[in-house]
ROPA-709634 format. One record per residue: x, y, z of N, C-alpha, C, O, CB in turn; residue in one letter. Coordinates in steps of 0.2 Angstrom, whole numbers, padded with zeros to 4 digits, always signed. Atoms other than C-alpha are relative to their C-alpha. Glycine has a CB too. Layout:
! residues N
XYZXYZXYZXYZXYZa;...
! end
This chain:
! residues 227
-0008+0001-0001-0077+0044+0051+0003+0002-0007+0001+0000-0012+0001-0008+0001x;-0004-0004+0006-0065+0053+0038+0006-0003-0001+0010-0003+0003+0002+0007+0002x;-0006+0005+0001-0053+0042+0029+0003+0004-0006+0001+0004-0012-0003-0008-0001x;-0007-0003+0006-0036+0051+0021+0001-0006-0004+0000-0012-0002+0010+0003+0005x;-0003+0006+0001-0031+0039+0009+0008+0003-0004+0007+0008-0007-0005-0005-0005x;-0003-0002+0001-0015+0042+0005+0005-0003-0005+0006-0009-0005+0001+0000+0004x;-0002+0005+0006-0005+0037-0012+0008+0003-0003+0009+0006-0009-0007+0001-0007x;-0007+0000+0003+0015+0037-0013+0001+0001-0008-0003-0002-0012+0004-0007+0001x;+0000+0002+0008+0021+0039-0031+0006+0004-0005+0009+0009-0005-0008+0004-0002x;-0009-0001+0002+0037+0039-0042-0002+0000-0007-0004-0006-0008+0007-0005+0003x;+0000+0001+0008+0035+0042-0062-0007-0005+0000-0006-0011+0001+0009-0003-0004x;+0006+0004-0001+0016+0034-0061-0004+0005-0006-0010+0005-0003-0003+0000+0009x;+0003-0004+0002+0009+0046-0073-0009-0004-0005-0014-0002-0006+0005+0006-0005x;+0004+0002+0003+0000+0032-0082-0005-0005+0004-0009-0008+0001+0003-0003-0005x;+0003+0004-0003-0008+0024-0068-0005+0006+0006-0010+0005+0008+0005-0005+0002x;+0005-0002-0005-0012+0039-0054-0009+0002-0001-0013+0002+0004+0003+0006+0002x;+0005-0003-0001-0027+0046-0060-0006-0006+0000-0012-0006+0000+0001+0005-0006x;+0006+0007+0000-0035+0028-0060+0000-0001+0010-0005-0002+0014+0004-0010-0006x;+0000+0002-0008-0028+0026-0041-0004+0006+0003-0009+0005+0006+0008-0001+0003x;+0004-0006-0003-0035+0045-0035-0007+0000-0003-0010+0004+0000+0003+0007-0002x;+0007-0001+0002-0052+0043-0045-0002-0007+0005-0007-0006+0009-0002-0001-0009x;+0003+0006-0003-0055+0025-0036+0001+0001+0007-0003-0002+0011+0002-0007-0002x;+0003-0001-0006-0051+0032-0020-0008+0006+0002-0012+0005+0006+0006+0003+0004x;+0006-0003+0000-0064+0046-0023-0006-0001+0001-0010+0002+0005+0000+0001-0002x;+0008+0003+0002-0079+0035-0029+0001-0004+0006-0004-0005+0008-0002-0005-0008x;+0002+0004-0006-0075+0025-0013-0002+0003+0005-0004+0000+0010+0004-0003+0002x;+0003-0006-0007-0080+0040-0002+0007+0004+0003+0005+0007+0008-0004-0006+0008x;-0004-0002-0002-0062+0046+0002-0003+0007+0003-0007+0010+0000+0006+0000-0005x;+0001-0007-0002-0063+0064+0014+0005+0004-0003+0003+0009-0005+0001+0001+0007x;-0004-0006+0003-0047+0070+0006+0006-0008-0003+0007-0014-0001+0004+0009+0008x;-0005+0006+0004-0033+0059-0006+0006+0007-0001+0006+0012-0004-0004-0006-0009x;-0006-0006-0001-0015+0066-0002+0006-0005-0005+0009-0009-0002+0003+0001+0011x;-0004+0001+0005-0004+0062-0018+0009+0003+0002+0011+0009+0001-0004+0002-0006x;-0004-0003+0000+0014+0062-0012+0006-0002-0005+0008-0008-0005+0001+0000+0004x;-0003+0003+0004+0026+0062-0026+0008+0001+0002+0011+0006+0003-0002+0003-0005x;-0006+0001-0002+0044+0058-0023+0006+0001-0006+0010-0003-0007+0000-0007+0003x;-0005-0002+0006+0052+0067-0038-0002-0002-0007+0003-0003-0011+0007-0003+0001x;+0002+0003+0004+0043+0062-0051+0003+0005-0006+0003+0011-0005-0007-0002+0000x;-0002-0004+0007+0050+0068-0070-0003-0001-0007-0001-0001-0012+0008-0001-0002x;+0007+0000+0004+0033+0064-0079-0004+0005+0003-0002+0009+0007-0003-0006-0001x;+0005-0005-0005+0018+0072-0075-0007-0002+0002-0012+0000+0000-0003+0006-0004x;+0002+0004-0006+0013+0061-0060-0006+0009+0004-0012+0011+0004+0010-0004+0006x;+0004-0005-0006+0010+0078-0049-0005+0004-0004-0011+0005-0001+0006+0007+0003x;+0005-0005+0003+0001+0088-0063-0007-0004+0001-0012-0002+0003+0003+0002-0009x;+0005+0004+0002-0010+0072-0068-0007+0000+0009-0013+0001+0009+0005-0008-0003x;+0001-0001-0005-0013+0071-0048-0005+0007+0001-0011+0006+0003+0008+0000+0004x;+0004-0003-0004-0020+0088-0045-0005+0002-0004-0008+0007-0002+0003+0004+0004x;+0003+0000+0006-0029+0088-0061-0007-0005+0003-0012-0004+0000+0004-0004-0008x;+0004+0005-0004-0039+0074-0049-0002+0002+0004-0004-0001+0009+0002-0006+0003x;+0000-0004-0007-0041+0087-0036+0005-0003+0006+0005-0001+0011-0008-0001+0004x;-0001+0000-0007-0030+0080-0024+0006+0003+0001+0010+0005-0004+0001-0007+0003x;-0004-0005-0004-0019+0088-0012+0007-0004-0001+0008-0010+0002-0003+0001+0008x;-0005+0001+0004+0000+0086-0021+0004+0001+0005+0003+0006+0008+0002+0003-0006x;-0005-0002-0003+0015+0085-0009+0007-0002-0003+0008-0007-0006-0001-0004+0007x;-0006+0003+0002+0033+0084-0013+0004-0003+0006+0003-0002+0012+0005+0005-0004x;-0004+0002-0005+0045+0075-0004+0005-0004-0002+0005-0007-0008-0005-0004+0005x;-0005+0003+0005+0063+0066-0005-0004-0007-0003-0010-0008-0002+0008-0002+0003x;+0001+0007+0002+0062+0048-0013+0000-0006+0005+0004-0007+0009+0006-0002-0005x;+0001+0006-0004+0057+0033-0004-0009-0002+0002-0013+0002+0004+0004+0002+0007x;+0005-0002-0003+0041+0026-0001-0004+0000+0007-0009+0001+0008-0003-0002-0002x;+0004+0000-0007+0040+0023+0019+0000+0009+0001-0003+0013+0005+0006-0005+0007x;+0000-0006-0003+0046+0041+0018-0004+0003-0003-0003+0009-0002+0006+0004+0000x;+0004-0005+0004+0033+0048+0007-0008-0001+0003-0013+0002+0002+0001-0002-0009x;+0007+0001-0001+0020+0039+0016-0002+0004+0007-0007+0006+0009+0000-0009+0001x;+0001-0003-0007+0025+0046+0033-0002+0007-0002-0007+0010+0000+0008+0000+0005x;+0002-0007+0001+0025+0064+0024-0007-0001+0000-0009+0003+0004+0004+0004-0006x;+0005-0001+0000+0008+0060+0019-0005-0002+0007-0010+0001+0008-0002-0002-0006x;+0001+0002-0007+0003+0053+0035-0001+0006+0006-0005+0006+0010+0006-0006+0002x;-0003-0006-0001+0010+0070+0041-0006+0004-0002-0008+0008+0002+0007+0001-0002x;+0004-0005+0003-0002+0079+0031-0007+0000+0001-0011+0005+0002+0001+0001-0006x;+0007+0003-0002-0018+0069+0035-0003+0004+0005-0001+0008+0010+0001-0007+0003x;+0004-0004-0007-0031+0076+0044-0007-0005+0000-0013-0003+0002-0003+0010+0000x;+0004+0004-0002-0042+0060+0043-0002-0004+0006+0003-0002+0009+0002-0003-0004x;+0000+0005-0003-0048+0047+0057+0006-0006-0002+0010-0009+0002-0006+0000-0002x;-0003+0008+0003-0041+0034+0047+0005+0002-0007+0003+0006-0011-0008-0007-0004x;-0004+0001+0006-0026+0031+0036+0001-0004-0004+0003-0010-0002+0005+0001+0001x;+0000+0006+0007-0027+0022+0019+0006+0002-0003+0008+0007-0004-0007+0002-0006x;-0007-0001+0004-0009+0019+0012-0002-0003-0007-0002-0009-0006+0007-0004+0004x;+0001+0003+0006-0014+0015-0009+0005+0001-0003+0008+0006-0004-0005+0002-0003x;-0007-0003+0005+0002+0013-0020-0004+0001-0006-0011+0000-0006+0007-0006-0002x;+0002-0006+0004-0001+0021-0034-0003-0004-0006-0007+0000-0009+0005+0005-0003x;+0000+0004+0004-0004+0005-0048-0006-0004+0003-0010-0008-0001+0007-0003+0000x;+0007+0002-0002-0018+0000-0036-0007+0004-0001-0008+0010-0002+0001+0000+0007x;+0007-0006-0003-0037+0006-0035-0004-0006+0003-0004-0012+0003-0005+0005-0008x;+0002+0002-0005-0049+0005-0022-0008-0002-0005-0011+0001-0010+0001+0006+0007x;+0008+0002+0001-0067-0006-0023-0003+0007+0001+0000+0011+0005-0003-0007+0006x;+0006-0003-0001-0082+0005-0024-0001+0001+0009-0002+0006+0012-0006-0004-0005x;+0005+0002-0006-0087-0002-0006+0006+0000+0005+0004-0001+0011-0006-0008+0001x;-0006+0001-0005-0068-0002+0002-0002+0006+0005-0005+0005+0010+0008+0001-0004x;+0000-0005-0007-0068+0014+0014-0007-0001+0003-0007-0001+0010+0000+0010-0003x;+0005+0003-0003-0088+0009+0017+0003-0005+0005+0002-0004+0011-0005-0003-0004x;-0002+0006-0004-0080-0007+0024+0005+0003+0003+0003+0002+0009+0002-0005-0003x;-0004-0004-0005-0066+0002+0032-0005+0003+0005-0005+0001+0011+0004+0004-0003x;+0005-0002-0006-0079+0012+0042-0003-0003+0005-0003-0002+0011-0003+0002-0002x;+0005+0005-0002-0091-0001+0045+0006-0004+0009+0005-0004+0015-0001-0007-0009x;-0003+0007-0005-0077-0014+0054+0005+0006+0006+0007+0005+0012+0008-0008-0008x;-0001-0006-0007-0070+0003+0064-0002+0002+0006+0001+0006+0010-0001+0004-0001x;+0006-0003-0005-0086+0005+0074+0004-0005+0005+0004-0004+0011-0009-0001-0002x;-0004+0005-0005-0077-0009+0083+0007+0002+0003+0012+0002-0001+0001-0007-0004x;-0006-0003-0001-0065-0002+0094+0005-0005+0001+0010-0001+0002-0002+0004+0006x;-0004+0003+0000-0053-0016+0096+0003-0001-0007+0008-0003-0007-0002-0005+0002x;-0004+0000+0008-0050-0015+0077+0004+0007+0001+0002+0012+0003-0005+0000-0008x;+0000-0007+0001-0038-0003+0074+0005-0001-0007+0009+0003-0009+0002+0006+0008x;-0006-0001+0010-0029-0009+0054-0003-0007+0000-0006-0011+0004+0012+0002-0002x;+0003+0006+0005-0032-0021+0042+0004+0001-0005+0009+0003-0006-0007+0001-0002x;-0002+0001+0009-0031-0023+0023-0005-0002-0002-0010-0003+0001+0004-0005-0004x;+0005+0003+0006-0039-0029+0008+0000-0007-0004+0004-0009-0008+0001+0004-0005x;-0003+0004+0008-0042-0044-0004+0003+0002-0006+0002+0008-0008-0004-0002-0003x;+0000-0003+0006-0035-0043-0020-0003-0003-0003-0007-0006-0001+0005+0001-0002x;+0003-0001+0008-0040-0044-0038+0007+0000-0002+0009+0003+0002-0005+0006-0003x;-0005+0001+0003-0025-0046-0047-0003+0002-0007-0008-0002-0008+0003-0005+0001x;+0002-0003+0005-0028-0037-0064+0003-0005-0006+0006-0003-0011+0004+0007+0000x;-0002+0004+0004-0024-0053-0074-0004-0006+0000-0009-0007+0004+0006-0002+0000x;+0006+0005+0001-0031-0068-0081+0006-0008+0005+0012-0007+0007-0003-0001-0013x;-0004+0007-0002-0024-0087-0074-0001-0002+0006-0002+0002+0011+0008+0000-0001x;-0002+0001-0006-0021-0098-0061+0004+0001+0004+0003+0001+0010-0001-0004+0001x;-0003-0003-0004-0006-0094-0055-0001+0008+0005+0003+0009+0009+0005+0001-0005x;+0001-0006-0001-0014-0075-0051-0004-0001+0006-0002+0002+0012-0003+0002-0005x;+0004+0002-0005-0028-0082-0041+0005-0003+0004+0004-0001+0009-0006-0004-0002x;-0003+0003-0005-0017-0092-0033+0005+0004+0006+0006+0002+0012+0005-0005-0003x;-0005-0004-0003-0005-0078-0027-0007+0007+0004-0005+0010+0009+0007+0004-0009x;+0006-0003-0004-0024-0067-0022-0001-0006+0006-0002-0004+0012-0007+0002-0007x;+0002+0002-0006-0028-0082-0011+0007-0002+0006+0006-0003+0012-0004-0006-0002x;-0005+0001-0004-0010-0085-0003+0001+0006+0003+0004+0005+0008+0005-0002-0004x;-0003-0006-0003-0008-0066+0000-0007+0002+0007-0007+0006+0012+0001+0007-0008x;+0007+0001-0004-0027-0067+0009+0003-0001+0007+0004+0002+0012-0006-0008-0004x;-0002+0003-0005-0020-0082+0020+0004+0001+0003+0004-0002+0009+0001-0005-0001x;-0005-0002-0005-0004-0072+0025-0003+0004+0005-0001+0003+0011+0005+0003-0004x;+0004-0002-0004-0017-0058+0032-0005-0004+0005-0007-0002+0010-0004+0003-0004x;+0006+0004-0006-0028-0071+0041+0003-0003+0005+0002-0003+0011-0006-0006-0004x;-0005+0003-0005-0015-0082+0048+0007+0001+0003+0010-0003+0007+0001-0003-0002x;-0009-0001-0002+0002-0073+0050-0002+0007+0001+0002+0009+0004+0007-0002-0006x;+0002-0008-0004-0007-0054+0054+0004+0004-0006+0006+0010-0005+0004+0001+0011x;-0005-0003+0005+0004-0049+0037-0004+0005-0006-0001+0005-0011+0003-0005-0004x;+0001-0005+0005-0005-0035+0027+0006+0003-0004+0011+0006-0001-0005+0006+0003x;-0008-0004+0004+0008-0028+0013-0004+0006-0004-0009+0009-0003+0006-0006-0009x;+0001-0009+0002+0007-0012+0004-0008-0002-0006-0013+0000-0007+0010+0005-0007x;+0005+0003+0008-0003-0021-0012-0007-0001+0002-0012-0001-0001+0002-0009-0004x;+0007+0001-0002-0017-0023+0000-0003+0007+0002-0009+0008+0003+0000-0006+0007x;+0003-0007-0003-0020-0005+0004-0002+0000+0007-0008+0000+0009-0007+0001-0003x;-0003+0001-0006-0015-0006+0023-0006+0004+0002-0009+0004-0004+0008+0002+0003x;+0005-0005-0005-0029+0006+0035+0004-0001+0006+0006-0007+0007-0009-0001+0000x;+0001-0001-0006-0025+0011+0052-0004+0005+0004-0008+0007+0000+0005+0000+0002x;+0004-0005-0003-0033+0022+0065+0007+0005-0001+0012+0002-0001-0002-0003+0008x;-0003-0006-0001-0022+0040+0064+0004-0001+0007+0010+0000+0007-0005+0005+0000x;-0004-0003-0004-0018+0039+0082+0003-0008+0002+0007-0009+0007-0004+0006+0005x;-0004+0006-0003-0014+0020+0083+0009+0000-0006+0014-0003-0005-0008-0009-0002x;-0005-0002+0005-0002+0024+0067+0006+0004+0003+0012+0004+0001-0003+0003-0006x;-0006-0008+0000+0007+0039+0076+0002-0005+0009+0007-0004+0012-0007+0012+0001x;-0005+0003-0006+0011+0027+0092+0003-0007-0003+0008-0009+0001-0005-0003+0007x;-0004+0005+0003+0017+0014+0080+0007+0004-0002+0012+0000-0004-0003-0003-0005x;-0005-0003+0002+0031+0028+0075-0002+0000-0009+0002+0003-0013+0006-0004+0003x;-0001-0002+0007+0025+0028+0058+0003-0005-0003+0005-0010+0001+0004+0005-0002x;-0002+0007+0003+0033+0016+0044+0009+0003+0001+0012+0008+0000-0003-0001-0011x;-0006+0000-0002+0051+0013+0048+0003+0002-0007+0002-0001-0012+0002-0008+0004x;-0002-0002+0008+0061+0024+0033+0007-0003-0002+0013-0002-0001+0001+0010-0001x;-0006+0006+0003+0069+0009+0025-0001+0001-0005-0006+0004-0007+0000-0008+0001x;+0000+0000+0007+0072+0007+0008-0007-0005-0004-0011-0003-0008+0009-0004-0002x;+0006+0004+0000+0060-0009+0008-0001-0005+0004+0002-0008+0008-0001-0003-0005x;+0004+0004-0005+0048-0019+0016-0003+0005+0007-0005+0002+0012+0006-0006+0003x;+0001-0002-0006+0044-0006+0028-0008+0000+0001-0010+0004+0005+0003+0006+0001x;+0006+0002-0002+0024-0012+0026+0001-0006+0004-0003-0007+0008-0004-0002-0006x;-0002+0005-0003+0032-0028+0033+0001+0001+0008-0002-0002+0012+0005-0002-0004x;-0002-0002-0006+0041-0019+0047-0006+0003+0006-0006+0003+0012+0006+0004-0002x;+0004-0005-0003+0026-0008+0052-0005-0004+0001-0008-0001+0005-0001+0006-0003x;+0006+0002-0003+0013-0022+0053+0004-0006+0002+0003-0011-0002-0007+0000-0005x;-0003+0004-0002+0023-0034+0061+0000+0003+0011-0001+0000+0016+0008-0002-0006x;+0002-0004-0007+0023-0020+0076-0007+0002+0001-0008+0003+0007+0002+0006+0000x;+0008+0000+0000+0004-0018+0073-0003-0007+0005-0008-0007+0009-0002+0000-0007x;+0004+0008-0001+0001-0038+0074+0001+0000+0009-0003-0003+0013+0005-0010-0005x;-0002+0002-0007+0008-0036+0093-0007+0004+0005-0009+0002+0010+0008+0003+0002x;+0006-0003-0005-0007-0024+0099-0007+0000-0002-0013+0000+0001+0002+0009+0001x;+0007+0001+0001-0020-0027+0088+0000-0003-0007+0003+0000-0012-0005+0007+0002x;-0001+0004+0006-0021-0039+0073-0005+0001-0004-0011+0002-0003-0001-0008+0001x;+0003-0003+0006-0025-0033+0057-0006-0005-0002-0006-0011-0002+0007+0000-0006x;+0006+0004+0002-0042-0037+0051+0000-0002-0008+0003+0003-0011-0007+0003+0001x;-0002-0001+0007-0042-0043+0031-0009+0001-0001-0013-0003+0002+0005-0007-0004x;+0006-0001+0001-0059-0036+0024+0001-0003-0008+0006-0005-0011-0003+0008+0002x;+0001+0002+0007-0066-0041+0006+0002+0005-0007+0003+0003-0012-0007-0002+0001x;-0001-0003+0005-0063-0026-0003-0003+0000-0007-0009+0001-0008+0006-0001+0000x;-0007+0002-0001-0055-0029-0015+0004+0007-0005+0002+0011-0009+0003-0010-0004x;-0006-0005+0003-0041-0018-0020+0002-0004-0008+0003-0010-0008+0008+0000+0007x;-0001+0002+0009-0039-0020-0040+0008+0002+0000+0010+0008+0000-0008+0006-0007x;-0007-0002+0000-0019-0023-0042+0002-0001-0007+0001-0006-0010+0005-0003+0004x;-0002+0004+0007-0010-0021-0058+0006-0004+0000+0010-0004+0005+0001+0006-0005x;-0004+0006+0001+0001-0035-0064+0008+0000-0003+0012-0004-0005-0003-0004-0005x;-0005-0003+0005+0015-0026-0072+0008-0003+0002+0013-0004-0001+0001+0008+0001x;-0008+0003-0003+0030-0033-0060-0003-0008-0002+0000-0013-0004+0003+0003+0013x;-0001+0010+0001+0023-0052-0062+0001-0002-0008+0005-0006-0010-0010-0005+0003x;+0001+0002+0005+0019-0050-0080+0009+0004-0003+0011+0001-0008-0007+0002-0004x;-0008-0002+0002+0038-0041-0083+0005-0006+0002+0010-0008-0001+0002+0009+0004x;-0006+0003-0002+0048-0054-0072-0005-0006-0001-0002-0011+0000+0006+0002+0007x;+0002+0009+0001+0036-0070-0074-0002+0000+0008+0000+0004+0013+0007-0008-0002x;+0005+0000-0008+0024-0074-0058+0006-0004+0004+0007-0002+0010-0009-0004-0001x;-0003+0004-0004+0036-0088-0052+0008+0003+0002+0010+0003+0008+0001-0007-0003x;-0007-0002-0001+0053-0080-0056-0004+0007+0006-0004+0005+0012+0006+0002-0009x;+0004-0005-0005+0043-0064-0046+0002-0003+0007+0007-0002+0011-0009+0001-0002x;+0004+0001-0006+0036-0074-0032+0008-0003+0003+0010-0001+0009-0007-0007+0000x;-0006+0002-0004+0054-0082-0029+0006+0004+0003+0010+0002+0008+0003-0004-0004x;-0005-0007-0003+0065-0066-0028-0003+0004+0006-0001+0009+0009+0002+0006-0006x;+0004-0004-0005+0051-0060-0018+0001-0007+0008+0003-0005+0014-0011+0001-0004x;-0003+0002-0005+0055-0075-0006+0006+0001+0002+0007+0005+0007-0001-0005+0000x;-0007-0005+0003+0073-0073-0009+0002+0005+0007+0006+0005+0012-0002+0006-0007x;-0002-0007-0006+0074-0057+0000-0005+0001+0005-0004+0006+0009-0001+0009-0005x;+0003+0001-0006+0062-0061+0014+0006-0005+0005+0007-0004+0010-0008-0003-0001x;-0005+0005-0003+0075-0076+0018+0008+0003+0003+0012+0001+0007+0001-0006-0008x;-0006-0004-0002+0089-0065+0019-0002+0007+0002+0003+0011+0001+0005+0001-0006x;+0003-0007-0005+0079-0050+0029+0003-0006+0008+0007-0004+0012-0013+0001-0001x;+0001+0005-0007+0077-0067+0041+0006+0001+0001+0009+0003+0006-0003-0009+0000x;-0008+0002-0006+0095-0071+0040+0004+0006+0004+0008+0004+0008+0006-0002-0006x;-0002-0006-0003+0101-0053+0046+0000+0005-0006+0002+0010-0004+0006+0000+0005x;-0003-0006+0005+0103-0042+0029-0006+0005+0002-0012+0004+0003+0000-0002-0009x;+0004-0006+0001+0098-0026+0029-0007-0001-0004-0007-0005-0008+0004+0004-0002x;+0006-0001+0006+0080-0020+0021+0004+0006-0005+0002+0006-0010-0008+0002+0004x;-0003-0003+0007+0092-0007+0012+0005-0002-0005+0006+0001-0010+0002+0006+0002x;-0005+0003+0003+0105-0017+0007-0005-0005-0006-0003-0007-0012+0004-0002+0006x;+0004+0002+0003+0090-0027+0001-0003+0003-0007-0002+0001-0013-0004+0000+0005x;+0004-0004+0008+0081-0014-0011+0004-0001-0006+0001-0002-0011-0001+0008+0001x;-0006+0003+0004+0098-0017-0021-0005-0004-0008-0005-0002-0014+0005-0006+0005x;+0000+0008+0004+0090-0034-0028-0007+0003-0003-0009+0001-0008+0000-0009+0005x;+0009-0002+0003+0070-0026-0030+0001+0005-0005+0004+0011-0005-0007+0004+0009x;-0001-0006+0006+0069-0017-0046-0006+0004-0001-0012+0003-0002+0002-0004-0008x;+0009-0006+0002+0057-0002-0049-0001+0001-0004+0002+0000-0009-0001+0007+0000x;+0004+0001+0007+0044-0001-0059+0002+0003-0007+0000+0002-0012-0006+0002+0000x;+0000-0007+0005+0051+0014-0070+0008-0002+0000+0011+0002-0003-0002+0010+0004x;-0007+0001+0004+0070+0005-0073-0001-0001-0007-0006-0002-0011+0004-0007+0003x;+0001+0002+0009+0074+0003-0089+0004-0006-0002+0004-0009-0007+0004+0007-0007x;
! end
């Protein structure tokens, strides 16, 4: 089974080459780096890793569909770029595939910090996968190729569109969460504080519910690369 993994990416230059080496050592068939305008040297560092560089405008549902687009895997792995994959993740993706009723999932995390707050936010993000069918981007999403291409792809919103796209998933076949884990770095918790973080992250789920837009939304989510 041939697993694209696929890795969005916007001024990342200090993190891709850790995200495209850990898909490698995981067994990746091919790691499709799409960069969404980057004005570091994200794309150079990228194909300096061997992988296959796409440009594309800004966004990441839309960068994910372009690479999604380009895939010629079995299986699509979506990694953001600040993430990297376990040694044994794509093994495990394969493995829990042979089962034709699966067709997506995720990962545990690892949170790249020390404390209980951290662990606490790795086992809460677990319990949203197991009990509410919610894999988010941080987990390193997988679907089947052709179960992805009948979901329409990720809805090209500004944000949340991991939200939107496995919320249409949970209806035909409920995301499995495997052990992984996906190693995330901490950079948005340890820049805005894990609580103040975790609360604007509810926040803007609470006003998704109430009807606001997800673009009108991204507004309030700040990117890693603001100054």
């Amino acid at each position: 089974m041939d697993v694209s993994v696929i890795i969005p990416a916007l001024n990342e230059e200090a993190s891709i080459a850790h995200a495209a080496r850990s898909a490698w050592e995981a067994g990746a068939s091919e790691v499709i780096v799409v960069d969404g305008g980057s004005i570091d040297k994200t794309g150079e560092i990228a194909r300096d890793e061997a992988c296959d560089v796409v440009e594309s405008k800004p966004g990441r549902a839309i960068q994910q569909n372009v690479g999604a687009n380009r895939a010629s895997g079995d299986v699509l792995l979506f990694l953001h770029a600040d993430n990297r994959l376990g040694s044994s993740a794509i093994e495990q993706v394969c493995n829990v595939l042979t089962k034709s009723k699966v067709q997506c999932g995720g990962f545990k995390q690892q949170i790249a910090a020390r404390g209980i707050a951290y662990r606490s936010l790795e086992q809460g993000n677990a319990w949203r996968v197991r009990w509410r069918g919610l894999p988010y981007g941080d987990q390193a999403i997988f679907l089947r190729r052709e179960f992805f291409k009948s979901l329409g792809g990720f809805p090209e919103v500004k944000l949340m569109e991991d939200l939107l796209l496995m919320k249409r998933a949970r209806r035909l076949s409920w995301p499995i969460l495997l052990d992984g884990p996906v190693h995330v770095d901490a950079r948005r918790w340890q820049r805005q504080g894990v609580i103040r973080q975790t609360l604007r992250n509810w926040t803007i789920l609470a006003a998704y519910q109430l009807g606001c837009s997800p673009d009108r939304l991204a507004a309030y989510y700040r990117r890693h690369d603001a100054g």
